[in-house]
C-alpha positions, 0 to 999 in steps of 0.5 A, a space after each residue: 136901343 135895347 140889347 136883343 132878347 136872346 133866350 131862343 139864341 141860348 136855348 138853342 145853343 145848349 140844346 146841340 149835341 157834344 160828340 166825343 171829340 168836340 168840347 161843349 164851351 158853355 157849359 154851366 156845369 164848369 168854371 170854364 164854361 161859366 167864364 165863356 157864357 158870360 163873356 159871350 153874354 157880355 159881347 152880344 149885349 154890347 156888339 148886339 145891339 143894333 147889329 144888322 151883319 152876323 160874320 160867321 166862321 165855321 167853328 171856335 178854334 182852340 187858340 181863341 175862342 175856345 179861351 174866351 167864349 167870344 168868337 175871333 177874340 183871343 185873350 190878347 184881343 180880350 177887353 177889360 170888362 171881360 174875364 179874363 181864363 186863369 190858365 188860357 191854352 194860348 196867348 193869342 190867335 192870328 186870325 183873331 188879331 186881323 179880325 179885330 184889327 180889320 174891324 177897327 175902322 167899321 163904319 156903324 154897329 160892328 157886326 156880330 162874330 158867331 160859328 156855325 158849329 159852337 162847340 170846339 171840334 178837335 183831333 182826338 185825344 189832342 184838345 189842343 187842335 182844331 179838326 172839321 166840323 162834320 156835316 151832321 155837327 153843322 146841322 146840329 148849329 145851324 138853329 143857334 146861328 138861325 136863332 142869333 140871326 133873329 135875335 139880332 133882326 141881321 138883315 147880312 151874314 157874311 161867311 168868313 171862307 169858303 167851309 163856313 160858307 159852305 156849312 151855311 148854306 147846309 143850314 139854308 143860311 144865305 151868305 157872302 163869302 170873304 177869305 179867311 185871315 188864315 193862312 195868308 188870307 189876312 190881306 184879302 180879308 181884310 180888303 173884302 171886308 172893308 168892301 161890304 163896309 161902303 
């Protein structure tokens, strides 16, 4: 299998706006953002191919993606041809642990994780927090998950709780809802998740 062709994907992603309080996580202007861009590079080479599920949540939280680049993926969960921040925000996020751990026993091409709105919203001035995304930021998104759904030929996307599904459907984007692992949802997803794995 060849890896997907990802230019629309990444034109996509640096085409969306950066309002004040969210961070721009790619950007090739940073060291920081260089790091993220080639880990996510990577993953999509490696999980892309042959994907047929996006599983998408709503925005990159601080204590995971936002070190990593790769979403549901904390340095904890980060692998080995991966590299790793030089000074990361946090050592591990919960939900990133019961996402991995969840897909562990995945039946075929893992599904491909992604955020509705790529770039980390958080409370101003504290980066160090997560906040919503606003409606017009998950508009803003929405051609960067329409443009991996593509890249990938995704034929499912599953909607990782109740707001990323929501802001999907803002986007026109069909999806199947399961809990979120946070905040004592780690059960429930881990079971809905394995039930779409059958």
């Amino acid at each position: 299998m060849t890896a997907p062709d990802l230019d629309g994907f990444w034109a996509a992603l640096d085409a969306v706006p950066v309002a004040d309080d969210a961070e721009a996580l790619y950007d090739v202007r940073t060291a920081e953002g260089r790091l993220r861009r080639a880990n996510l590079s990577r993953y999509l080479s490696d999980v892309g191919t042959g994907a047929d599920t996006l599983l998408v949540a709503e925005a990159p939280g601080w204590r995971g993606m936002t070190n990593t680049g790769v979403p549901f993926t904390s340095v904890r969960e980060l692998g080995p041809t991966y590299q790793m921040p030089p000074e990361p925000t946090a050592p591990w996020e919960a939900s990133s642990r019961v996402v991995h751990a969840a897909l562990a026993g995945w039946n075929g091409p893992l599904p491909v994780a992604w955020a509705i709105f790529p770039h980390h919203p958080f409370v101003a001035p504290d980066r160090l927090t997560n906040r919503t995304p606003r409606p017009a930021e998950v508009r803003d998104g929405a051609p960067v998950a329409l443009a991996l759904i593509e890249a990938l030929g995704a034929s499912r996307v599953i909607a990782v709780g109740r707001k990323a599904q929501g802001a999907l459907a803002l986007a026109g984007i069909e999806a199947i809802a399961v809990r979120h692992p946070a905040q004592g949802g780690a059960t429930q997803f881990t079971e809905q998740l394995a039930a779409l794995n059958r």
